[in-house]
N, C-alpha and C positions, 0 to 999 in steps of 0.2 A: 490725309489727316494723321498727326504723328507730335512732333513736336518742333517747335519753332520759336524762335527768336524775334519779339515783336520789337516796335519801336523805342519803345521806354528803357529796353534794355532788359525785361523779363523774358521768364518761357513760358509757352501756353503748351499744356499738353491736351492734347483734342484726341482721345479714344474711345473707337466704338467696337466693344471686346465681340457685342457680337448686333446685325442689325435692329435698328429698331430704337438702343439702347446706348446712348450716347455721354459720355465723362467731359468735361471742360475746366481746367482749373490752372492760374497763373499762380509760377512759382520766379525767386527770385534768380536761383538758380538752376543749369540743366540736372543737374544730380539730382535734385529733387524733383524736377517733370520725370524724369525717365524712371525714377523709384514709384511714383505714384502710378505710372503707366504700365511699371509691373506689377504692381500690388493691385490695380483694377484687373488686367488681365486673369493674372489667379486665381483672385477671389471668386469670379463667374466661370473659369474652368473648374472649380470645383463645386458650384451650385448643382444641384441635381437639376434641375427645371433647363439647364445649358448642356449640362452633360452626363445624361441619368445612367443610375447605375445598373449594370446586369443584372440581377436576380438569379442568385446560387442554386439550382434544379437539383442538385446531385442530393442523392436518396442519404438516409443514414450509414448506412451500411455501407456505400461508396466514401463516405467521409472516415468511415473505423479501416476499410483497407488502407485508406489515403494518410491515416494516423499512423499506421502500422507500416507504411512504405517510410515515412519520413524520421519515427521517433520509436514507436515499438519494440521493430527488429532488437532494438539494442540495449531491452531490459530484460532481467531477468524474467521468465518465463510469459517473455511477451506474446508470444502464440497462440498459447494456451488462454492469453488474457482477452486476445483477439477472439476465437473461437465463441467463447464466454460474449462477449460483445454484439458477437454475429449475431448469438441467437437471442439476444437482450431485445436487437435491430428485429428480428425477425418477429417476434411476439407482441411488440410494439404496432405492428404492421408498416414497418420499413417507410418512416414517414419522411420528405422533405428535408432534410436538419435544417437550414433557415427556417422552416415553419416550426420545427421543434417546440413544444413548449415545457416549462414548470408544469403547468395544469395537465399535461398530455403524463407526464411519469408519474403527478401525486396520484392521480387515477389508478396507474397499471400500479402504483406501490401499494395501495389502499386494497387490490384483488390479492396481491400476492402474500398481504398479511391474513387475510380473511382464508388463502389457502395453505398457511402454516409455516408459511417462509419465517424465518429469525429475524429480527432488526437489524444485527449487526452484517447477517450474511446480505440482506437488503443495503446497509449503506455500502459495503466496499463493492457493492457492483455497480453503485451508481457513483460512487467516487470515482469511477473508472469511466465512464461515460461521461461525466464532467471534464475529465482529464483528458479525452480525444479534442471537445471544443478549444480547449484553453492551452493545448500544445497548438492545434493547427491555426488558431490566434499568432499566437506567440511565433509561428513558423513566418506568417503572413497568408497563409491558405486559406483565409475563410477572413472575412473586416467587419463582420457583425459582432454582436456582443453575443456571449455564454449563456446562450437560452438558460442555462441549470445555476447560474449564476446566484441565486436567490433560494434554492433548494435545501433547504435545512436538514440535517439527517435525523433520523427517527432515534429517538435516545433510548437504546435497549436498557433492561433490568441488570444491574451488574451480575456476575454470576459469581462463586465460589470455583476456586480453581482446583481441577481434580485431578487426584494422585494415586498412584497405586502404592496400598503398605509394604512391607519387607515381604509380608505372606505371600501377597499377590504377583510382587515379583518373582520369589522364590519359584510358585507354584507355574507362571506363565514362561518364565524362562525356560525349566524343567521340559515343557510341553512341546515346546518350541525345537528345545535343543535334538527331541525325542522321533521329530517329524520329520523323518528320511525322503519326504515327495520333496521338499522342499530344504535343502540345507542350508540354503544362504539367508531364510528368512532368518534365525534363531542369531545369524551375524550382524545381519542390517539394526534386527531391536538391541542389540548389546551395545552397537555402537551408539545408538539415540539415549539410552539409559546411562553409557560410561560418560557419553560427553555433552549430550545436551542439544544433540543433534535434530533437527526437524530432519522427516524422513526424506523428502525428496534430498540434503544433504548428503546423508548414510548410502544411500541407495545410489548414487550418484560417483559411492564413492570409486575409484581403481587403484592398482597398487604404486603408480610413484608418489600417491597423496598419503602412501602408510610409511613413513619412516622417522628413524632416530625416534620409535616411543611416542611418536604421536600422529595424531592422525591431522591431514590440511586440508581446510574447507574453503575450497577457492569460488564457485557459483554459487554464491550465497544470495539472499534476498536482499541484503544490504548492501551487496557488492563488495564487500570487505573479506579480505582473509584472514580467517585464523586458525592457530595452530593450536590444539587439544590434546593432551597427553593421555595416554591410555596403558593398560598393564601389559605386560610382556608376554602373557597369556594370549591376550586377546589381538595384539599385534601377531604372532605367530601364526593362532588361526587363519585371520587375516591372508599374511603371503600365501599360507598352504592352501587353502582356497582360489586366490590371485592366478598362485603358480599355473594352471590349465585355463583359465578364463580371465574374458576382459573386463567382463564389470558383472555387477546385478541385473538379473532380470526385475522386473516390474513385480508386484507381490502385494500389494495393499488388499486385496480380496482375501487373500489367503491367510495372511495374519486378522484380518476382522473377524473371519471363521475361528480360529483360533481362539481368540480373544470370547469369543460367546463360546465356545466349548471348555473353557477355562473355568465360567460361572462367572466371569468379571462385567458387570454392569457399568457403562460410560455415557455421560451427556451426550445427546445428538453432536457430531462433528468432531470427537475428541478420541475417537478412536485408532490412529496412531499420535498424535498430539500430547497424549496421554503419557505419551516414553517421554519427552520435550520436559512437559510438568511435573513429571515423578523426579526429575533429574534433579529440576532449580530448586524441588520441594526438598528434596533430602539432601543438599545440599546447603540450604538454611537452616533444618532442623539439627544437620551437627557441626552447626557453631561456623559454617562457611562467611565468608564477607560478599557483604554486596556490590560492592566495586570489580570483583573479582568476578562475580556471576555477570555483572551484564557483559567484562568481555569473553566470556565463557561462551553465551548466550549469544553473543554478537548485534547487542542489542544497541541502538542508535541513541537512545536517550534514557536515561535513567527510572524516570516516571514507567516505562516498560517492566521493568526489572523489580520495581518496588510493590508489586501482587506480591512475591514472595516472602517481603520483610516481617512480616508477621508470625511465619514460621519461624524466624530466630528463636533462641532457648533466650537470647539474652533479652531480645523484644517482649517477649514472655515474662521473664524474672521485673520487668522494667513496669509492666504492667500490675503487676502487683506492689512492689517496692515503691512508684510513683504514683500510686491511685488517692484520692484525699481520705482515705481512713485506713493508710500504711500505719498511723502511729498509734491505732488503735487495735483490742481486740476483743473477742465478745463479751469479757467483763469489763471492758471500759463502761465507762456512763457518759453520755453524749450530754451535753447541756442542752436544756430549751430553752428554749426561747418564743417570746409572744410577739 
C-alpha cells in the first residue's frame, strides 16, 4: 500500500502510518499523493498515543548542574549563583523539575517571608531559578514549558538609598586607614568611595588594571569595561601595595566589623554597598550629571541610575522654583473660591 496510478489517470495514496489506522485519498497529481502521504505520516509520529513521550526524572538540582554545564560557567559569578541554587534545590526537597510547580515556590516563598527574608532578596533568587528553566528550554534540554512561567514577583517597599555624610566618611576612612591587621582593607574601600565601585570589583582588582590615572574594571556584572579615573595619591598606594602581592585577599567580615566599630548604622544588606551609594550620592549632590554616572556606575539602563537624581542641587532648586506656588509668598492672598 503506497501510492499508485489508477485508471482515470489519478493517484491514490493508500497509507497506514501505523496498524489498525488507515488514510485513502485521490489526488490528481503524484506531488500531491506523496505530500499528503507525508503529512499523514508526521502528524501521527508526533501524536503522543503513536509515539509517547519520555517523562524527564532528573531531580532539580541535576537540571541547575545541567544549566551550569551548558550557560552558567560563562556569567559573571556563575558559581557562586549555582551554589545559591543548590541549596534553593535542597530546601525545596530536591523535587522532580517537570513536576516543579508555581504552587510548590509560592509556598516555600510564603515561609521564607514569615522567616524575614526581604522581598527583593526573595525575587532575584527566584529570578534565577526561572532562568535555569528557560535557558535549558532555549538550549532544547528540557520541551516542557517554565513551571515558573506564571510567578509573579513579590513587589517589595521602595526603600531610601543610604549614604554615608562627609563625617562618616571622614571618620570611617581614618579607622580604616589606622587598622595595620589589615592594610589593603582601607585600599579596597577608597577605591569603592573614588569610583563607584561594587566591592567584589575593588577587591578583584591587580595592578595591570591600575594605570595611566585610572583604574579598569574588566569582570564586571554587566560585562562591560570601564575605565575610572582616580587621584595620584591613590594610584601610588595602589602599585606600592601591588609592588609585593597579587591581588586582595577577601575582607568583607572585617570591614562590617569596622563599620559597627565606627558607630555607622546601615540597612540590612548594605553594608559594603554603602561605599557604591555614597559615591553616586555625592556625586549628584555636587552638581555631577547623570549621563556621566550611569557610565561611572556601569549601569545598563538609565532607570538604574535615576535613584540618584533627586540628590542634584539643581533637582532641588527645580523643585522649588517649579512647585505651583513658586509665584507666590506668605503675604500673597490666594483667591477662593466656592
Amino acid at each position: 500500500m503506497a501510492i499508485t496510478k489508477l485508471e482515470d489517470g489519478r493517484w491514490l495514496a493508500d497509507v497506514e502510518p501505523i496498524k489498525g489506522k488507515r488514510f485513502r485519498k485521490r489526488f490528481k497529481t503524484k506531488g500531491e499523493a506523496q505530500r499528503f502521504e507525508a503529512m499523514v505520516r508526521t502528524k501521527h509520529a508526533r501524536q503522543r498515543e503513536w509515539n509517547p513521550v519520555q517523562q524527564d526524572k532528573r531531580l532539580l538540582s541535576e537540571l541547575i548542574e545541567r544549566w551550569y554545564e551548558l550557560h552558567g560557567h560563562s556569567i559573571t559569578s556563575g558559581r557562586r549563583r549555582k551554589n545559591l541554587l543548590l541549596l534553593i534545590a535542597s530546601r525545596l526537597g530536591d523535587p522532580v523539575g517537570q513536576r516543579f510547580t508555581t504552587a510548590d515556590l509560592v509556598a516555600f516563598r510564603k515561609r521564607e517571608l514569615e522567616e524575614g527574608a526581604l522581598p527583593r532578596s526573595i525575587n532575584v533568587r527566584y529570578s534565577y531559578l526561572k532562568t535555569v528553566f528557560t535557558e535549558l528550554r532555549r538550549l532544547g534540554d528540557i520541551d516542557y514549558p517554565n513551571p515558573l512561567d506564571r510567578l509573579k514577583p513579590l513587589k517589595p517597599q521602595q526603600s531610601v538609598v543610604s549614604f554615608l555624610s562627609k563625617d562618616q566618611v571622614a571618620v570611617l576612612v581614618s579607622a580604616l586607614r589606622d587598622y595595620s591587621t589589615f592594610p589593603h582593607l582601607a585600599l579596597i574601600s577608597e577605591v569603592c568611595l573614588a569610583t563607584g565601585a561594587r566591592w567584589s570589583e575593588a577587591q578583584g582588582l591587580t595592578l595591570p588594571m591600575v594605570r595611566d590615572g585610572s583604574v579598569v574594571f574588566s569582570n564586571t556584572k554587566s560585562k562591560r569595561v570601564r575605565s575610572v579615573p582616580i587621584s595620584t595619591d591613590l594610584q601610588a598606594r595602589l602599585e606600592k601595595y601591588f609592588a609585593g602581592r597579587n591581588r586582595f585577599p577577601s575582607c568583607r567580615e572585617a570591614f562590617a566589623r569596622m563599620v559597627k566599630r565606627c558607630g555607622i548604622v546601615l540597612p540590612r544588606g548594605q553594608c559594603t554597598h554603602v561605599l557604591r551609594h555614597t559615591f553616586a550620592s555625592h556625586f549628584m549632590m555636587n552638581g555631577g550629571n547623570i549621563l556621566a554616572l550611569k557610565e561611572i556606575l556601569g549601569h545598563s539602563s538609565l532607570n538604574m541610575t535615576m535613584r540618584y537624581a533627586h540628590l542634584s542641587p539643581e533637582y532641588l532648586r527645580d523643585a522649588i522654583r517649579l512647585n505651583p506656588l513658586a509665584d507666590f509668598d506668605s503675604s500673597s492672598t490666594l483667591v477662593e473660591t466656592s
